[in-house]
N, C-alpha and C positions, 0 to 999 in steps of 0.2 A: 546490351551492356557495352558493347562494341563502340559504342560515342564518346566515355571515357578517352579515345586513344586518338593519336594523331593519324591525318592520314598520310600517304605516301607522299607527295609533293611535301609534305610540315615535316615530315621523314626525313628526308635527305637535307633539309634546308637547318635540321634541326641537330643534323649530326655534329658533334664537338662542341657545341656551344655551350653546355653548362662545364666544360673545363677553363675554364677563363676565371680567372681567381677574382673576387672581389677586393675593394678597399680591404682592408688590415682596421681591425680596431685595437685600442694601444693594451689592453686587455683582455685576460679569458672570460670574466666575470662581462656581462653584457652593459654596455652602456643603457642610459633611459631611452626607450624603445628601439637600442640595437637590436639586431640579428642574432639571433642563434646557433651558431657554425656548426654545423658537422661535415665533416672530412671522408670521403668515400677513396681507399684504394683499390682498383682493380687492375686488372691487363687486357690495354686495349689496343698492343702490340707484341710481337714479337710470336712465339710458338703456342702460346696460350690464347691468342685474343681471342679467339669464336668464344671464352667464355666471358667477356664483356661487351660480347658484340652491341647488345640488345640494350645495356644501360642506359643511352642517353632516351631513346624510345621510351622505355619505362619510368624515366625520371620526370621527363616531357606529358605522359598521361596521367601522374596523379600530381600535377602541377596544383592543380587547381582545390583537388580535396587537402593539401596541403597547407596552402593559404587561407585556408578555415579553420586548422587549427589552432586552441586558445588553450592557456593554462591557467591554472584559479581564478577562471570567470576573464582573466583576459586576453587578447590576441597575442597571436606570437609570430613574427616572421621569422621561419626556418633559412637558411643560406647555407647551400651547398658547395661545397670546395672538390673536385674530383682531379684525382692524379693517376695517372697510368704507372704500371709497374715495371712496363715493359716486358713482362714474365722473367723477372731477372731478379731474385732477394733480395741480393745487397741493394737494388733502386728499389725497393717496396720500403725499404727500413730507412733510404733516403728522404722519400717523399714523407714517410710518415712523419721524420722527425722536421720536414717543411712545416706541415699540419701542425702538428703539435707546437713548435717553439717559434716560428714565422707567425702562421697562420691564427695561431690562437684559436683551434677548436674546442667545441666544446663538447661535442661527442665525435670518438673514431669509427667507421665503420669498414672491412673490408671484407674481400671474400674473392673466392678460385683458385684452388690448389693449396697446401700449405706453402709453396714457393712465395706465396702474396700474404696468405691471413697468420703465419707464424711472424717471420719480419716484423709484421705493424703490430701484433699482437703483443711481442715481445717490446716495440719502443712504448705502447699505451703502457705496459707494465712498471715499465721503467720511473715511465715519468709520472704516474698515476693518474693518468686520462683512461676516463670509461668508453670501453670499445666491446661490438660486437662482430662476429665473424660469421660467416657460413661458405656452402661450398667444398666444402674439406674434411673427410671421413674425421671423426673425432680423434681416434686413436693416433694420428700422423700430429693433429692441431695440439694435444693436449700431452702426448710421451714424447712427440717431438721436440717439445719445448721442454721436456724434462721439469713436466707438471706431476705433483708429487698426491695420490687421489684424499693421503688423508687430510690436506691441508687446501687443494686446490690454486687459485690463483687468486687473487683479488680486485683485480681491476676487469678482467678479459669474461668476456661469455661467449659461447658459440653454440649455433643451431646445425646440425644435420645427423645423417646416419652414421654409421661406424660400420667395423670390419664384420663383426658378428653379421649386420643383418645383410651384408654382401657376400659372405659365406654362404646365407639362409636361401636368399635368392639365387646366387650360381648353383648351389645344390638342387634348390627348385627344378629350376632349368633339367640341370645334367639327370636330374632324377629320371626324367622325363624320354631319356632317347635312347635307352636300352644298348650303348656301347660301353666299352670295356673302360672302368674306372683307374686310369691311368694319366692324370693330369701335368701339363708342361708347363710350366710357369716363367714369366715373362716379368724381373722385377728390375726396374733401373737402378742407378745407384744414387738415389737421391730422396725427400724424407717419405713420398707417395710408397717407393719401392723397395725401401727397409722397411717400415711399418707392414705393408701387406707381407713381406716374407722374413718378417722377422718368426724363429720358434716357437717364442713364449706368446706373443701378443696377436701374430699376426695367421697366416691362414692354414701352417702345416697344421696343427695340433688340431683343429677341427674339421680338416678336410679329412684325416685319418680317421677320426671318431665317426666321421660320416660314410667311412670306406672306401675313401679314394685314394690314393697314393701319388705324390706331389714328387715331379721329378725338377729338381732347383736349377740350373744349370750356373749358378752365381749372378752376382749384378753386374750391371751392362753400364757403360757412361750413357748419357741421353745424348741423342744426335746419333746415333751409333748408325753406322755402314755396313757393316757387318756381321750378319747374327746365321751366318754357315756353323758356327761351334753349336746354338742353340739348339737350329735343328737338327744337326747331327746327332746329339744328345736326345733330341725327343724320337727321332726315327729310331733308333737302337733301342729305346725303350718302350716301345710299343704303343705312343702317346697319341690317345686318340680324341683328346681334349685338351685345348690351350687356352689358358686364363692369363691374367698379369695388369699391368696398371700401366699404361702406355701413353706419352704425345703422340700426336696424330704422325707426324715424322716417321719417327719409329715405328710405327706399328705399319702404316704404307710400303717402308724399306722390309722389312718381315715379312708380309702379307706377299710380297712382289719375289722378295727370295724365296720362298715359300714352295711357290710356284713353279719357282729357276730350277727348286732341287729334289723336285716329286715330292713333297711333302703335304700329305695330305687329309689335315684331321677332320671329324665328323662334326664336332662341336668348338665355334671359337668365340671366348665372352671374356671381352677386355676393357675392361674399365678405363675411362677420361678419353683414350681416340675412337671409342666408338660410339658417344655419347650425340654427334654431331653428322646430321644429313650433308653437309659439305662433305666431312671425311667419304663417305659411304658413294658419295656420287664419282668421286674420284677413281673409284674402283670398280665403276659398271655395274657387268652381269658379278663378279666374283663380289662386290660387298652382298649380294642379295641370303640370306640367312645368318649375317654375323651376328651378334648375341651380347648384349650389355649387361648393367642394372640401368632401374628405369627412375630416375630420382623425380620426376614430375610429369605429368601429359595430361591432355585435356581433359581424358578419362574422370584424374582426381576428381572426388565429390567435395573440393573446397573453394571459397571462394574469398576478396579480397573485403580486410577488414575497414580499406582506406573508401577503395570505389562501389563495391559490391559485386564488381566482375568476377563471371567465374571462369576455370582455369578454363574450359573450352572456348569462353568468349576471347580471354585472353591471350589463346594464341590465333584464334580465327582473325582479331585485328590486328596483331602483328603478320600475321603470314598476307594481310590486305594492303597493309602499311609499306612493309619493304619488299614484297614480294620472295620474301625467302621462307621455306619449312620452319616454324616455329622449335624452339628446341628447348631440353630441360631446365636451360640455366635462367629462364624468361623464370620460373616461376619466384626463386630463390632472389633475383636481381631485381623481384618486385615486393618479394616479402622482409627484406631487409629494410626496406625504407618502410613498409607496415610498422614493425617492432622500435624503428627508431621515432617515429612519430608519435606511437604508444606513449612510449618512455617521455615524452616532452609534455605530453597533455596529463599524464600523469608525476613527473617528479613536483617533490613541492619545496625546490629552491633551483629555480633552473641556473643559478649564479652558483650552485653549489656542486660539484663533481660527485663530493660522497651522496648527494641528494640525488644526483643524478644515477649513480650506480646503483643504491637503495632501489629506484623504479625498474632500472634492467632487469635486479632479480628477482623484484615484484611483479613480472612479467604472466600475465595471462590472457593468453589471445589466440582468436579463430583468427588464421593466417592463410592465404591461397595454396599454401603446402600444406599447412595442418596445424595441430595445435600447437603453442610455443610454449612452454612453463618450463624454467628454471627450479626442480625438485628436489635437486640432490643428488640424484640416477640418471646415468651411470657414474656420474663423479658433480663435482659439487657445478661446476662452468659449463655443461653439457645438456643440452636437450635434444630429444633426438626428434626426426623425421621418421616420414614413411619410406620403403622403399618397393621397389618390385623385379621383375626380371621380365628383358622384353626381345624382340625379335625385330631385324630390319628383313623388310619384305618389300620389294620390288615389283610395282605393279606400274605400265603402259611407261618409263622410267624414272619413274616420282619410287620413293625410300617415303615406308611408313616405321613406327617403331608400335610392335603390336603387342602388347603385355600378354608373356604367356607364363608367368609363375606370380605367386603371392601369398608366400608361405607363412610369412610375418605382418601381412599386411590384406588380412580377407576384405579389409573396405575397399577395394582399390579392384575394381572390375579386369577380369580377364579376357581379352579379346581375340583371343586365337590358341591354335596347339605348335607345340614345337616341329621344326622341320628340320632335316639333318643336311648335312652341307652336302652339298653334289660329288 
């Protein structure tokens, strides 16, 4: 399945090129045999990029099953518009409103962090352009935006997990290592690190029902230099497990103070910086047993709806392509162009937006992360993913990520046991 993909030389030659804006047509509704815009924000800059690293890659290998797509018996050429975020909101809600009122798209798509898929989510609202997201626990994408569950939104949908089943899985984990249920929490102060520590919504109330006790130390700015208060707070309190939602920045400067100040817990499972074999390398022998959720890996038993690649082929030609570890966000920055494709061979007035939003939510598809439907649950713009909980293991000094919980998700093969940090 691996022939889908570009190789390495078409790799590098191919990096940036679909960011190059096309003509402008003087309308959203499509001219006789125009293009069909859709507008992709991501960040392929700044603190966030490793999670768009891989888009133009995956945009470049389902080129071709793209250009085969037809709506009511006829062709349709798709035209893509991509903007960088630069990991910075107020530029995501920039670019968006490029897309939207320059650009003339006709669907939005973005995804990585709520930093990126709230911004654009919020201008597609605005202006009533149908947009999809992923990438971004739902809880952050949907109360961030101060989405109301019994009314929903009505332009915006978005695909991934939520807090609950990152609960499910660190629990998995910590279940698993027989240390003292004493958790430090690590929440910035931004919308990833309110939502995870928020009371009502976020991880206290269910880490307590699960027996663990969450010790807060407050939010932190991002970029932070200084997290001596934090660990001082988790040494006094006997914390033998550190969780939180981290840029890779942050949690480096942590990890390295850490160190500086004898601090030293058994279990550490941080969501968004240690999602990534970059981060991990950076840290040597000391990343070898840090601890995530696993939002995709080769493992998955699913495969693509556009080429038929499955996720192991999918990242075996990427890791051939660029010579880098393949990492979780390939799957998600491959199934967002799945679901928008979808949506075009099935809406049935591609000149019509309400036509086109009708298809989003008539959305049902085998996707290389998993199934996508729009149900209602957990709220009405929400579909969820799988998730799991995994282990970085360091072997001859290549970082594996080796799934060792899957509490919420028994499809999802376990391939190792937990180990306790040194």
């Amino acid at each position: 399945m691996g022939k889908h993909y570009i190789s390495r030389r078409a790799f590098v030659k191919s990096a940036g090129a679909s960011l190059a804006a096309p003509a402008l047509l003087s309308s959203r509704a499509r001219a006789a045999g125009g293009a069909f815009k859709i507008g992709l924000v991501a960040p392929f800059t700044g603190p966030l990029a490793a999670f768009g690293e891989a888009q133009d890659w995956i945009l470049a290998g389902v080129k071709d099953a793209i250009a085969k797509t037809g709506n009511n018996g006829k062709p349709v050429k798709i035209e893509f518009i991509i903007k960088d975020s630069q990991s910075n909101p107020n530029r995501a809600a920039e670019v968006a409103g490029e897309l939207i009122n320059k650009d003339q798209v006709n669907l939005l798509l973005t995804k990585d962090t709520p930093d990126t898929t709230n911004p654009v989510s919020d201008q597609a609202e605005l202006a009533g352009i149908p947009c999809i997201s992923t990438n971004c626990p739902w809880q952050p994408w949907f109360f961030g935006r101060k989405g109301d569950p019994a009314k929903g939104f009505d332009w915006t949908y978005h695909f991934f997990w939520g807090l609950e089943d990152i609960i499910g899985s660190y629990v998995g984990i910590w279940d698993q290592s027989g240390v003292q249920k004493v958790v430090g929490g690590l929440f910035p102060n931004d919308a990833d690190g309110n939502a995870w520590g928020d009371p009502k919504l976020g991880l206290p109330g269910p880490l307590a029902a699960a027996g663990y006790k969450l010790i807060d130390p407050g939010r932190y700015q991002p970029l932070n230099n200084d997290f001596t208060a934090q660990i001082a707070a988790f040494k006094k309190a006997g914390v033998e497990i550190v969780t939180g939602v981290m840029i890779p920045p942050d949690f480096a400067t942590f990890w390295s103070q850490a160190a500086q100040q004898g601090f030293k817990p058994k279990v550490v499972t941080v969501g968004k910086a240690l999602l990534f074999p970059t981060t991990l390398d950076s840290f040597g022998e000391r990343g070898d047993g840090l601890t995530t959720e696993v939002w995709w890996a080769p493992s998955y038993p699913y495969k693509s709806s556009l080429t038929g690649v499955s996720a192991a082929d999918l990242c075996s030609s990427y890791e051939k392509a660029s010579g880098k570890t393949w990492t979780a966000t390939l799957g998600f920055s491959h199934a967002i162009l799945e679901v928008a494709v979808d949506v075009v061979k099935r809406a049935k007035n591609l000149n019509d937006p309400k036509s086109i939003l009708d298809a989003i939510a008539a959305t049902d598809l085998q996707t290389i992360v998993g199934p996508i439907k729009w149900t209602g649950k957990p709220v009405k713009n929400v579909c969820k993913t799988p998730l799991a909980g995994g282990q970085w293991t360091r072997k001859n000094g290549k970082f594996d990520l080796v799934i060792v919980a899957d509490p919420l998700s028994p499809q999802i093969p376990i391939g190792g046991k937990l180990k306790l940090l040194g």
